[in-house]
N, C-alpha and C positions, 0 to 999 in steps of 0.2 A: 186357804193356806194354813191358817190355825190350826185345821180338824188334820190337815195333812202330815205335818209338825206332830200333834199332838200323837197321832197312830204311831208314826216313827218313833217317837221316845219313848213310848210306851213298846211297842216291838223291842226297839233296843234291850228294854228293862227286863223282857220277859226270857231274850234269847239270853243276857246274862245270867239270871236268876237259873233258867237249866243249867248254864255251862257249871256254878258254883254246886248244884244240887249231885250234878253227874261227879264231881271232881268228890266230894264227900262219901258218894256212894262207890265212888273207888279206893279212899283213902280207907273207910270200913272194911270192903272185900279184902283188900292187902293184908288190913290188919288183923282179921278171922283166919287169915290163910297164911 
């Protein structure tokens, strides 16, 4: 159950960490264009 736990939060952190990355790399494009 640990390692089970541990994958999920860790997933969690990583599908966040995109969402912030993509949202940046949009607020850039907007702001060249």
């Amino acid at each position: 159950m640990k390692i089970k736990m541990y994958v999920n939060s860790d997933f969690s952190y990583l599908h966040r960490m995109i969402l912030v990355v993509s949202f940046i790399v949009t607020v850039i494009c907007n702001g060249k264009i």
